[in-house]
KOLTIFI-691544 format. One line per 3 residues: their letters; for each residue x, y, z of N, C-alpha, C. Coordinates in Angstrom, 1 decimal, padded with zeros to 4 digits. Layout:
BEGIN
a	X,Y,Z,X,Y,Z,X,Y,Z ~ ...
This chain:
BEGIN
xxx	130.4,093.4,103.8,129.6,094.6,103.6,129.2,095.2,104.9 ~ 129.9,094.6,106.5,129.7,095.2,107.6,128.1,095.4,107.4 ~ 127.3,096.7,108.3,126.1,096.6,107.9,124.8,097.1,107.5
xxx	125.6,096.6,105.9,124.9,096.6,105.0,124.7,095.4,104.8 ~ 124.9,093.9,105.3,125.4,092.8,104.6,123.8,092.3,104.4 ~ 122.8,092.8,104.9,122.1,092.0,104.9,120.8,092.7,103.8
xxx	121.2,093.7,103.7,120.7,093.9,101.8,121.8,093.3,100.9 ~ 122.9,093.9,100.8,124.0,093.6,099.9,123.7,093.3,098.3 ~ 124.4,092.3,097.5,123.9,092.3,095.7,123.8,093.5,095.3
xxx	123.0,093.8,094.3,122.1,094.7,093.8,121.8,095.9,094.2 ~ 122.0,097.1,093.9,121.8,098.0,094.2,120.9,099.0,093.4 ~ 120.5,098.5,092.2,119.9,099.4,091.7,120.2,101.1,091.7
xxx	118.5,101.5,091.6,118.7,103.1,091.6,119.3,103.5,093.2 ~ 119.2,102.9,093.9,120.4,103.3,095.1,121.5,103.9,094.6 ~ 122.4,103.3,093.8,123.5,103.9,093.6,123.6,105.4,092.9
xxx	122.5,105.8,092.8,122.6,106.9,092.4,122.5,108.4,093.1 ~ 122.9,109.3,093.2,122.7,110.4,094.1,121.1,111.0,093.9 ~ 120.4,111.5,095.1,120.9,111.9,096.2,120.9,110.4,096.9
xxx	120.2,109.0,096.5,119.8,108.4,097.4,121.2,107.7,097.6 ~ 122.0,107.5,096.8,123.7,106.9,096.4,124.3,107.3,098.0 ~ 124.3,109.2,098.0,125.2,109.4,099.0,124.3,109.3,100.1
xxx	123.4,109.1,100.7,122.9,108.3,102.3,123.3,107.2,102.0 ~ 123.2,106.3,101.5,123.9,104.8,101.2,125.2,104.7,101.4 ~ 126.0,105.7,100.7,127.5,105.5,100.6,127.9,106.3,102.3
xxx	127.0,106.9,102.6,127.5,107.2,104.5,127.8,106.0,104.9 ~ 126.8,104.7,104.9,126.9,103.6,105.3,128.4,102.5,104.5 ~ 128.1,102.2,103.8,128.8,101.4,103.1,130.1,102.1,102.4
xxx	130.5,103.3,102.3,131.7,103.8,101.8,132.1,103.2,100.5 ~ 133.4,102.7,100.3,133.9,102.0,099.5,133.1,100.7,098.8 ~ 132.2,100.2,099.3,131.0,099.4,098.1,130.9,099.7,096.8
xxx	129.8,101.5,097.4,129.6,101.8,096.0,130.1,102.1,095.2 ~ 131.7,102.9,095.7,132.8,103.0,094.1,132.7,102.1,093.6 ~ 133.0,100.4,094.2,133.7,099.7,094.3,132.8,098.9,093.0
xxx	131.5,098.8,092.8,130.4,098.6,091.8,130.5,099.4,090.6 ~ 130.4,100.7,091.0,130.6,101.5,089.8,131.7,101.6,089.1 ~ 132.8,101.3,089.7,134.2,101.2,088.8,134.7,099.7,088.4
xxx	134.1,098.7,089.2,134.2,097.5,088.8,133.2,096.9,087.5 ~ 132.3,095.9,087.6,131.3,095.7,086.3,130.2,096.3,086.7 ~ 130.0,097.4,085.6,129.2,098.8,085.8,127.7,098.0,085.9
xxx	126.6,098.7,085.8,125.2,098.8,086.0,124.3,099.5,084.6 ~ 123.7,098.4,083.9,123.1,099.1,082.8,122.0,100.2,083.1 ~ 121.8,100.6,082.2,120.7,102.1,082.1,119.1,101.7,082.7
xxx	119.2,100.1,083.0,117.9,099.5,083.8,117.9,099.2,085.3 ~ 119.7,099.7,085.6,119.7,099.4,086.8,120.4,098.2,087.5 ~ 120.2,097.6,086.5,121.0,095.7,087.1,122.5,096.6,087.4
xxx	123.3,095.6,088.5,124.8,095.5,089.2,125.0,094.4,089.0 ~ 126.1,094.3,089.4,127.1,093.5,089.8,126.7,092.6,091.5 ~ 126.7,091.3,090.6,126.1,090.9,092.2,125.1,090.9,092.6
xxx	123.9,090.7,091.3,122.6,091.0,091.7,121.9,090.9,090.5 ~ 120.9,091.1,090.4,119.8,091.2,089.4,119.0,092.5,089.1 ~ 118.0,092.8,088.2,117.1,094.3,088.5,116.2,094.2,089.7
xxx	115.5,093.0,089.9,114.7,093.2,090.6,115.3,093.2,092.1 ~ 116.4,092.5,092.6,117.0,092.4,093.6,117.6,094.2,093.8 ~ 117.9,094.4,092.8,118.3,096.2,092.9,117.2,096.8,093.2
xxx	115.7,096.6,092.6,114.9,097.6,093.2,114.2,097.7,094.9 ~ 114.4,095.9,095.1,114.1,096.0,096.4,115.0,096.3,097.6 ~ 116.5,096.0,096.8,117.5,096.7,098.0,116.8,098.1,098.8
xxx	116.9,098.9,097.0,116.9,100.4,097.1,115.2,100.8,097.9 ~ 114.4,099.9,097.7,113.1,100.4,098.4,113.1,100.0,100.1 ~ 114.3,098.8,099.9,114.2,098.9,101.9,115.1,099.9,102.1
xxx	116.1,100.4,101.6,117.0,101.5,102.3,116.3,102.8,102.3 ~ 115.2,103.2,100.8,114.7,104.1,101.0,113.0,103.9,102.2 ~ 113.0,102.9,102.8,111.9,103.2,103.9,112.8,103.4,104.9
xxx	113.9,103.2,105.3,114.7,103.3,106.4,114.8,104.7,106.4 ~ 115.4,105.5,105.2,115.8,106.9,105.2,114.4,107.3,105.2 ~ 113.4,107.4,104.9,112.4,108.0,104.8,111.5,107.4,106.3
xxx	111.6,106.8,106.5,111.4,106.8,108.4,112.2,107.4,108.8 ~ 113.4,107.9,108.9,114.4,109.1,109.8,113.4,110.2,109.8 ~ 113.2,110.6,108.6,112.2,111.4,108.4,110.9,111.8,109.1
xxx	110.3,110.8,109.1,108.8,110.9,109.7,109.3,110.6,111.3 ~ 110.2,109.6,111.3,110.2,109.9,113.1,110.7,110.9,113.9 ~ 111.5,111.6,113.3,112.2,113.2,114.0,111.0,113.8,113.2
xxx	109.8,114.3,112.9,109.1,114.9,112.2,109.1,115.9,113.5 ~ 108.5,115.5,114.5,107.9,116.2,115.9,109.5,116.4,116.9 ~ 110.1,116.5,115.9,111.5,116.5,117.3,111.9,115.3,118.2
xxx	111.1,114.5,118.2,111.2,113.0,119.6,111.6,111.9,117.8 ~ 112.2,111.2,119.2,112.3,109.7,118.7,111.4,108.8,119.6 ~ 110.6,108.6,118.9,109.7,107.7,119.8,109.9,106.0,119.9
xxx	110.1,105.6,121.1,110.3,104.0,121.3,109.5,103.2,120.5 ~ 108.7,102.8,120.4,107.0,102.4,119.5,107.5,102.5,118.2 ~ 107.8,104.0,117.8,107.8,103.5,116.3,109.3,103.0,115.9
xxx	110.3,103.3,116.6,111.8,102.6,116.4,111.1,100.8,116.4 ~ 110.7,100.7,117.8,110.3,099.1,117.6,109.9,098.5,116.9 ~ 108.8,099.3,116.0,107.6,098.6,115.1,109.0,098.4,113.4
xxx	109.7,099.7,113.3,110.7,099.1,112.6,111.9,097.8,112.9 ~ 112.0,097.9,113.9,112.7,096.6,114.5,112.2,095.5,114.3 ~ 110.8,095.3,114.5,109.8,094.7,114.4,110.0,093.8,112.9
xxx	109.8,094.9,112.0,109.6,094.7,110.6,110.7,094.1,110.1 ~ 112.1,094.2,110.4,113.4,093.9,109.6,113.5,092.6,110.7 ~ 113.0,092.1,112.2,113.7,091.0,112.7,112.8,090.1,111.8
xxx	111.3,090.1,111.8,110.0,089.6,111.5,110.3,088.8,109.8 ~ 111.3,089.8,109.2,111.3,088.9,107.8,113.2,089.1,107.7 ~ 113.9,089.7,107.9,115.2,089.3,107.5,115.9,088.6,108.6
xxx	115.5,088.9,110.3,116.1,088.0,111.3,116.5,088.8,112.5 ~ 117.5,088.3,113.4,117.8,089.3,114.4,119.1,090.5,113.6 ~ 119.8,090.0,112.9,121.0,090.6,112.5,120.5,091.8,111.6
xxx	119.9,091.2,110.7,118.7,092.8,110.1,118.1,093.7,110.8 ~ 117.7,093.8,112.5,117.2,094.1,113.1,118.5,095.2,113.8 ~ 119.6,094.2,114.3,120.1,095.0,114.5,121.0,095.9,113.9
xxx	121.0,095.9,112.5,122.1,096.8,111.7,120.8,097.6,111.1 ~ 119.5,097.4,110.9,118.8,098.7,110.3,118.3,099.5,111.7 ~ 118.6,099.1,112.9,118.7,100.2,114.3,119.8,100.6,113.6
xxx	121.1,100.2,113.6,122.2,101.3,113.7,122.3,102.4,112.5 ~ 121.4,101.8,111.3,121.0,102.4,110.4,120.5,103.9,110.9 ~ 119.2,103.5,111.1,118.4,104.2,112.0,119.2,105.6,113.1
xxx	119.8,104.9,113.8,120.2,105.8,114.6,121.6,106.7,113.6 ~ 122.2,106.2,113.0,123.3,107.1,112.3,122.7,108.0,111.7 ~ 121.5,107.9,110.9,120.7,108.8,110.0,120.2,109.8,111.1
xxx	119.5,109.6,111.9,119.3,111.0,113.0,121.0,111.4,113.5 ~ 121.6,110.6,113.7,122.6,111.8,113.3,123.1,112.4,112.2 ~ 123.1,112.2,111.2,123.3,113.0,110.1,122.0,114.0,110.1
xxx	121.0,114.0,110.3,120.2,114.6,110.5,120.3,115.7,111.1 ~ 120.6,115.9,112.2,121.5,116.5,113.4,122.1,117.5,112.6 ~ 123.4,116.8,112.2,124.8,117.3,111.9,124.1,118.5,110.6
xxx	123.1,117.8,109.7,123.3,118.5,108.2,121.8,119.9,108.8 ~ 121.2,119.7,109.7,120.3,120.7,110.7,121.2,121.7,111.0 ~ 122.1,121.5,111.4,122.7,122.4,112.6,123.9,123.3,111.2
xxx	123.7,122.7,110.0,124.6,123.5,109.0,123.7,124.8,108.6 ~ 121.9,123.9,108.3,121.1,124.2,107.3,119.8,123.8,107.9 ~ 118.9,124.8,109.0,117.9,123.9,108.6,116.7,122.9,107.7
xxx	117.3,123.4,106.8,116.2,122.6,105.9,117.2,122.2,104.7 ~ 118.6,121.8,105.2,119.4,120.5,104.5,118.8,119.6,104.5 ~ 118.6,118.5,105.2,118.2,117.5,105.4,116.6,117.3,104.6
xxx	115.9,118.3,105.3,114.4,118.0,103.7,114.7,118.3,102.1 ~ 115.6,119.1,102.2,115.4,119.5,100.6,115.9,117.9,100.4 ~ 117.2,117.1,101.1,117.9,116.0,100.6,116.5,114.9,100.6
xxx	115.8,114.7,101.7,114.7,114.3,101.5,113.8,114.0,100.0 ~ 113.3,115.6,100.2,112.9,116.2,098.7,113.3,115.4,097.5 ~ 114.8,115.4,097.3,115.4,115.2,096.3,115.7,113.9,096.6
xxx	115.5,113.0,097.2,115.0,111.4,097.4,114.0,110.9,096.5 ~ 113.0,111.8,097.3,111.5,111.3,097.1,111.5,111.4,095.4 ~ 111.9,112.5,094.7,111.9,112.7,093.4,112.7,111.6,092.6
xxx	113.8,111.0,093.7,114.1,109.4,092.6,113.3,108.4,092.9 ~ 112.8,108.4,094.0,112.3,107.1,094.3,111.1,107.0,093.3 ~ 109.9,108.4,093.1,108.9,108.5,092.0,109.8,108.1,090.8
xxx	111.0,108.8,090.3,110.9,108.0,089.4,111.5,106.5,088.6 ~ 112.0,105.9,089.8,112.1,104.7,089.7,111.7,103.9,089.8 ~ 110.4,104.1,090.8,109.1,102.8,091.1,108.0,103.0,090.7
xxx	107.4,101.9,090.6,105.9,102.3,090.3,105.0,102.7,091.4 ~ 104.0,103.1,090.5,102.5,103.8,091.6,102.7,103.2,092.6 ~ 101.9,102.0,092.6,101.8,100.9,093.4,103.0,100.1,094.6
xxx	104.5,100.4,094.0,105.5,100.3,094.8,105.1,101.2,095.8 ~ 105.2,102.5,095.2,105.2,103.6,096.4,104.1,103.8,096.9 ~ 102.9,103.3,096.9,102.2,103.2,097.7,101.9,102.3,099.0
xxx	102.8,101.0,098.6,103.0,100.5,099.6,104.3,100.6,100.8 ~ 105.1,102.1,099.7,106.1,102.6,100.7,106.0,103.2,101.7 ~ 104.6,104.1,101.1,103.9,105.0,101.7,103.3,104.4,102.8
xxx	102.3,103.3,103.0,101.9,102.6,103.5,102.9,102.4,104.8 ~ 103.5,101.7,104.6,104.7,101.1,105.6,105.1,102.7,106.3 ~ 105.5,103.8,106.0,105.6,105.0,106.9,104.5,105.4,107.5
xxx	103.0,105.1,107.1,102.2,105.3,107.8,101.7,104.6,108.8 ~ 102.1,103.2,108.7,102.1,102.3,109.8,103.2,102.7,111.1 ~ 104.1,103.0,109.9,105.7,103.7,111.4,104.9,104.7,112.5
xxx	104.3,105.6,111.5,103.8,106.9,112.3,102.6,106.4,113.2 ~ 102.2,105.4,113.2,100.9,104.9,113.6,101.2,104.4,115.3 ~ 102.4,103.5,114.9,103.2,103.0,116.0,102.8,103.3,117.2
xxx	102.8,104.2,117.6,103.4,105.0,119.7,101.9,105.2,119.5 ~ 100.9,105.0,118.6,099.2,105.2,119.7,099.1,106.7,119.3 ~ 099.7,107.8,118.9,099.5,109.2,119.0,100.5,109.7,117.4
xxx	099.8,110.3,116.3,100.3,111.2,115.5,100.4,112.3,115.4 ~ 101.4,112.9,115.7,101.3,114.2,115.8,100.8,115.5,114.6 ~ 100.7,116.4,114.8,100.6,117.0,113.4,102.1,117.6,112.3
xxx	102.7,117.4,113.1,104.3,117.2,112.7,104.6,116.0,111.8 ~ 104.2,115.2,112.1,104.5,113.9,111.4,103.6,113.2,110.2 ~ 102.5,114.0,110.7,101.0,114.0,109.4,101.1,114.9,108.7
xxx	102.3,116.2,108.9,102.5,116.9,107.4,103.8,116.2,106.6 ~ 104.7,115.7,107.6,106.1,114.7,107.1,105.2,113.3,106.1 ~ 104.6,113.3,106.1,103.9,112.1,105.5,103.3,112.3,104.5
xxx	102.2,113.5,104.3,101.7,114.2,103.4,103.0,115.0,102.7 ~ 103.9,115.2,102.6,105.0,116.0,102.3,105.8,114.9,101.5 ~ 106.4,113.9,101.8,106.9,113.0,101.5,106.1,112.1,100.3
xxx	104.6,112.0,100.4,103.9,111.7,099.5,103.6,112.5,098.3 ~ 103.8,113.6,098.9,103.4,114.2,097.9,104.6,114.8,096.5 ~ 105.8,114.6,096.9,107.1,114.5,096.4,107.4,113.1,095.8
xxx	107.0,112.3,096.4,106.9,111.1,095.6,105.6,110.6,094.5 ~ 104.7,111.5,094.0,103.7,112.0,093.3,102.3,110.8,093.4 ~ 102.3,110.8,094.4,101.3,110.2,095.7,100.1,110.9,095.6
xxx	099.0,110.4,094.8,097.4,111.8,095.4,097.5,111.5,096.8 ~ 097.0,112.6,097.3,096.5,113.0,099.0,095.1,112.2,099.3 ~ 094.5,112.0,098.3,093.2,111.1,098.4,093.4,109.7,098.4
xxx	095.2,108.8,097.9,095.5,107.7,098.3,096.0,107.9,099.7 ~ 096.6,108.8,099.9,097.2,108.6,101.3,096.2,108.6,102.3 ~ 095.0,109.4,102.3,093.8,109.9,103.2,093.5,107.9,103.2
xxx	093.2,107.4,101.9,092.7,106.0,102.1,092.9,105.2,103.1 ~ 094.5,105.4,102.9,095.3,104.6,103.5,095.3,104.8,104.7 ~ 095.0,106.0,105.3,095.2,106.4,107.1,093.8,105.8,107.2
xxx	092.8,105.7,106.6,091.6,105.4,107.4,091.0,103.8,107.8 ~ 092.3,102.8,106.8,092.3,101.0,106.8,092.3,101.1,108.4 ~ 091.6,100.1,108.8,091.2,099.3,110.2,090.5,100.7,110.8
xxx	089.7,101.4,110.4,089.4,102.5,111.4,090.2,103.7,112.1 ~ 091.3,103.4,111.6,092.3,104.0,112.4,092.5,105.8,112.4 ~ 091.5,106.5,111.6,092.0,107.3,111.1,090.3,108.1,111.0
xxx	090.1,109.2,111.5,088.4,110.0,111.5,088.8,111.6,110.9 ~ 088.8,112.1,110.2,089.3,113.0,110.1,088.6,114.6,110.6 ~ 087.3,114.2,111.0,086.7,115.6,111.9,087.3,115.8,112.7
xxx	088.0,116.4,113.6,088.1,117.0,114.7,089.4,116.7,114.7 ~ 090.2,115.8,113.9,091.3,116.2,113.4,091.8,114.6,114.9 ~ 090.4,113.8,114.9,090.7,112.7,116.1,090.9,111.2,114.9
xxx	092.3,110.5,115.3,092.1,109.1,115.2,091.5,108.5,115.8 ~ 090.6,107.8,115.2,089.5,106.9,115.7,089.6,105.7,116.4 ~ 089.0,104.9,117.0,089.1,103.5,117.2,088.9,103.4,119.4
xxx	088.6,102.3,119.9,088.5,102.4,120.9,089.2,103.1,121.9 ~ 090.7,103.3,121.5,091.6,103.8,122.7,091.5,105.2,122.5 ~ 091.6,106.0,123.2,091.9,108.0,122.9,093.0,108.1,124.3
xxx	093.9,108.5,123.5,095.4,108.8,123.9,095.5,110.6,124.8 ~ 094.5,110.8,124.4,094.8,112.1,125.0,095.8,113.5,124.1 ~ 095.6,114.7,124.1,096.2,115.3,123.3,095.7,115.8,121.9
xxx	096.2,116.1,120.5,095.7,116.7,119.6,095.1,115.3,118.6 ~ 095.9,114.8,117.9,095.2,113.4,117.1,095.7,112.5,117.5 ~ 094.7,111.1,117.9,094.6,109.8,118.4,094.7,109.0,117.4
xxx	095.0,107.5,117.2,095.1,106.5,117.3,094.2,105.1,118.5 ~ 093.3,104.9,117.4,092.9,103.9,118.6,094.1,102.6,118.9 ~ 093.3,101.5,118.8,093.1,100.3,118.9,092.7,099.1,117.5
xxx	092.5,098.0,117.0,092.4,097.3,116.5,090.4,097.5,116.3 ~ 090.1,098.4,116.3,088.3,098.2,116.3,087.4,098.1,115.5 ~ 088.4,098.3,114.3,087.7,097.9,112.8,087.0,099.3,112.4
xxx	086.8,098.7,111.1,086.2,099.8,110.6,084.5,100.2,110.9 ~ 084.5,101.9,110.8,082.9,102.0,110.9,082.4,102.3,109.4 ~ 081.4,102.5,109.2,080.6,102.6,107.7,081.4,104.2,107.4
xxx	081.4,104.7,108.0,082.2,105.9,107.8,083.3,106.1,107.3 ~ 084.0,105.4,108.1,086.1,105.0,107.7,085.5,104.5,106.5 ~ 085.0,102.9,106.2,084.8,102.3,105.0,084.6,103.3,103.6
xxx	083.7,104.5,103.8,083.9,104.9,102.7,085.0,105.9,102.5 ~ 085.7,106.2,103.5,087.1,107.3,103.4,087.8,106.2,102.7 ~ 088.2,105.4,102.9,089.2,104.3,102.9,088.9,103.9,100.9
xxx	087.7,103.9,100.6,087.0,104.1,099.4,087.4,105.5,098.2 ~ 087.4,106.7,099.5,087.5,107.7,098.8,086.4,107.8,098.4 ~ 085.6,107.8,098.7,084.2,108.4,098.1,083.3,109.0,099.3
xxx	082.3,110.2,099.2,081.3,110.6,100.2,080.4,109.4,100.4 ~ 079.3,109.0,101.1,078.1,108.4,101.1,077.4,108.6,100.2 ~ 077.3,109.8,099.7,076.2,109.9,098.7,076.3,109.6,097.6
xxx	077.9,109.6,097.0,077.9,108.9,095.6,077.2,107.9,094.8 ~ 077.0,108.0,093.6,076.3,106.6,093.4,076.6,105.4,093.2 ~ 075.9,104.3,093.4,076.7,103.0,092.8,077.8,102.9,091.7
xxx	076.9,103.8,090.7,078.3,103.4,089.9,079.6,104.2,090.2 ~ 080.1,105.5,090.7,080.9,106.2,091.1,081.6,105.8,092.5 ~ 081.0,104.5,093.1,081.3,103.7,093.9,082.0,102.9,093.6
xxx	081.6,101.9,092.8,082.1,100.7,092.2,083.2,101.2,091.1 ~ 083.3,102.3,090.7,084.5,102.4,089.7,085.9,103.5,090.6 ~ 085.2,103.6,091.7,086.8,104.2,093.3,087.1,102.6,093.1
xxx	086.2,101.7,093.7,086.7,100.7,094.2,087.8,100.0,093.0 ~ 087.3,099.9,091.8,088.3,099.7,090.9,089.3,100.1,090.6 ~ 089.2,101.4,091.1,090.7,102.1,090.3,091.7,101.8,092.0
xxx	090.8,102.0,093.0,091.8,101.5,094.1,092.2,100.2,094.2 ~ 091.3,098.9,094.3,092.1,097.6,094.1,093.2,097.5,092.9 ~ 093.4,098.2,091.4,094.2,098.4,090.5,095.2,098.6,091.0
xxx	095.1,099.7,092.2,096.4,100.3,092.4,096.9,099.3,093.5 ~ 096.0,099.1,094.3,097.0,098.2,095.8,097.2,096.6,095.6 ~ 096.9,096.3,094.2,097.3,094.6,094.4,098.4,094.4,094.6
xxx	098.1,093.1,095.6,099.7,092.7,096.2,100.4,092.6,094.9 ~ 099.7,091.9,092.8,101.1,091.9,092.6,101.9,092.2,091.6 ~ 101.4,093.8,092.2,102.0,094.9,091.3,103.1,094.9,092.3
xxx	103.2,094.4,093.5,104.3,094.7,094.6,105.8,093.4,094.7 ~ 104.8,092.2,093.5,105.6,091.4,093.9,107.4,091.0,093.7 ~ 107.4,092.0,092.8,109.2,092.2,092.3,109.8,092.5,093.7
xxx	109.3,093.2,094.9,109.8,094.0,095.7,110.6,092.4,096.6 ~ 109.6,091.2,096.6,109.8,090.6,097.8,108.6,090.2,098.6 ~ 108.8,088.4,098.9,107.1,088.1,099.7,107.1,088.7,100.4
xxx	108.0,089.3,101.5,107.5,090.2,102.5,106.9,091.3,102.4 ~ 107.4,092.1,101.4,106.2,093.3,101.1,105.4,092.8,100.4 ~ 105.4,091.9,099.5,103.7,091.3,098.6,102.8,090.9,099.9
xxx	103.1,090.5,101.1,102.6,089.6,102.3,101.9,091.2,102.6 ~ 102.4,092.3,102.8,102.3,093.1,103.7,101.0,093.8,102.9 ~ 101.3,093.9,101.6,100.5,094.5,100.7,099.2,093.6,100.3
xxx	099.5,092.4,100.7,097.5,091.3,100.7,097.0,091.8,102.1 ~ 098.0,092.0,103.0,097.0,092.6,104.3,096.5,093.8,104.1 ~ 096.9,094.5,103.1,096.2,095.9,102.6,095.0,095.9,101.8
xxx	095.5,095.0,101.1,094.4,095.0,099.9,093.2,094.1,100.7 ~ 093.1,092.7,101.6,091.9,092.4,102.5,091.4,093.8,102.8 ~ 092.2,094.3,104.1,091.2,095.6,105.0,090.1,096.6,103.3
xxx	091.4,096.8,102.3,090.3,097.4,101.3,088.9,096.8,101.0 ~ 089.3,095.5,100.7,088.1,095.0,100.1,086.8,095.0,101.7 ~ 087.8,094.6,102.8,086.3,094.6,104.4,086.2,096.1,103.6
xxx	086.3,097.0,103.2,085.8,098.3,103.4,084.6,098.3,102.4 ~ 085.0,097.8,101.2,083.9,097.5,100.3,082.8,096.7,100.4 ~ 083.1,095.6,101.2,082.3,094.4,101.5,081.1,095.3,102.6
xxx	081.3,096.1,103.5,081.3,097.1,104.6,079.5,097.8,103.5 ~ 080.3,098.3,102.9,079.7,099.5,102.0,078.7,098.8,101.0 ~ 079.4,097.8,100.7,078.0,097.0,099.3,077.0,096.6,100.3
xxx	077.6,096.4,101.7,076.3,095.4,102.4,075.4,096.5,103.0 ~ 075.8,097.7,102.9,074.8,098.8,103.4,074.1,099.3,102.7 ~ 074.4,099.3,101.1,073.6,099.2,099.8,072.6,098.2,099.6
xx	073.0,097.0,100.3,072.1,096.2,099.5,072.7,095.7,098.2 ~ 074.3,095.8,097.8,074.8,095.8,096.5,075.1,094.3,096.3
């Protein structure tokens, strides 16, 4: 499967267009090669695989293509966040995953490039028309931990641009994402203030919006991260916090793979410090 070998099996809704032909840039002759051989039922199972191994193919190749995305948002390719994906594929598939989702990585900014320089706004509409399979082939909760993991990408280099915080909000929102999960999700560990339009946290990077450091959350992030003002009441408190733990349990994630159910208990802890944060300032 050259390199693809290290998703391979299962392909699920991958094989389908638009997300089929970024896939088939890579792998060529595979995907006929599934589809004209022992076909794929109306749920998705292949040849070579299972459903659930098809959904998690198709959700790592779509965070790869959808990181192309967020990291050319601002024009740069930034070192930091290529690494942090490097990071991510050596950290659970090995070195050889690392190094075929870089060449991934880099082939896609070229096509990017190429389908730019026809059209510029080829490449987002194909985006666009991603995001609209990925909604509807995964669940809430899938894609919020999709979402998640691009926000971490964009988090990467210490500085978010406002280029890459509308690629993010854009991409969520296509993938039918509330703006009030995503807002959540930028504000876990503190990372995220949204007056002055500054990421928060001990380091300031200099420039339009920052990214700290590791500094935890303040009572403030805690209730962004909640989605709720301060003044709400207990009970309009305690029923965000419900409907958000519903949504981020690791295991609504667990079809995907331990590594993203792993990734998604580190999300769902920082939720609950945010809660834990907030009942202890109540007195709850």
């Amino acid at each position: 499967m050259g390199i693809f070998k290290w998703i391979g099996g299962a392909l699920g809704f991958m094989m389908a267009p638009p997300l089929g032909g970024f896939a088939g840039f890579f792998i060529g002759s595979i995907i006929d090669s599934l589809v004209d051989g022992d076909s794929n039922d109306a749920g998705g199972q292949t040849a070579g695989g299972n459903y659930e191994q098809g959904q998690r193919n198709s959700f790592l190749f779509s965070m790869l293509l959808l990181a192309s995305y967020i990291i050319r948002a601002d024009g740069k390719v930034m070192h930091s966040e290529m690494e942090f994906v490097r990071a991510f594929l050596r950290n659970n598939f090995g070195p050889e995953a690392e190094q075929q989702g870089n060449e991934i990585l880099i082939r896609l900014f070229e096509e990017q490039k190429r389908m730019e320089a026809v059209s510029p706004m080829q490449y987002r509409n194909q985006i666009r028309q991603v995001c609209y399979q990925i909604a509807a082939n995964l669940s809430y909760s899938e894609r919020l931990q999709l979402v998640a993991f691009l926000i971490e990408i964009a988090k990467a280099d210490g500085t978010v641009p406002e280029a890459e915080l509308r690629a993010l909000y854009e991409v969520a929102q296509y993938m039918r994402i509330q703006r009030s999960d995503v807002d959540s999700m930028l504000h876990l560990s503190g990372n995220y203030n949204r007056g002055g339009n500054n990421y928060g946290g001990g380091n300031n990077y200099g420039g339009g919006n920052n990214y700290g450091g590791s500094s935890g959350l303040s009572l403030n992030d805690a209730y962004k991260v909640l989605g709720v003002s301060p003044d709400a009441s207990d009970e309009e408190l305690k029923k965000a916090y419900r409907k958000l733990a519903l949504a981020h349990h690791p295991d609504r994630v667990s079809a995907l793979g331990d590594d993203v159910r792993k990734a998604a208990e580190k999300k769902f802890q920082e939720i609950n410090a945010a809660k834990e944060m907030v009942w202890k300032a109540r007195g709850l």
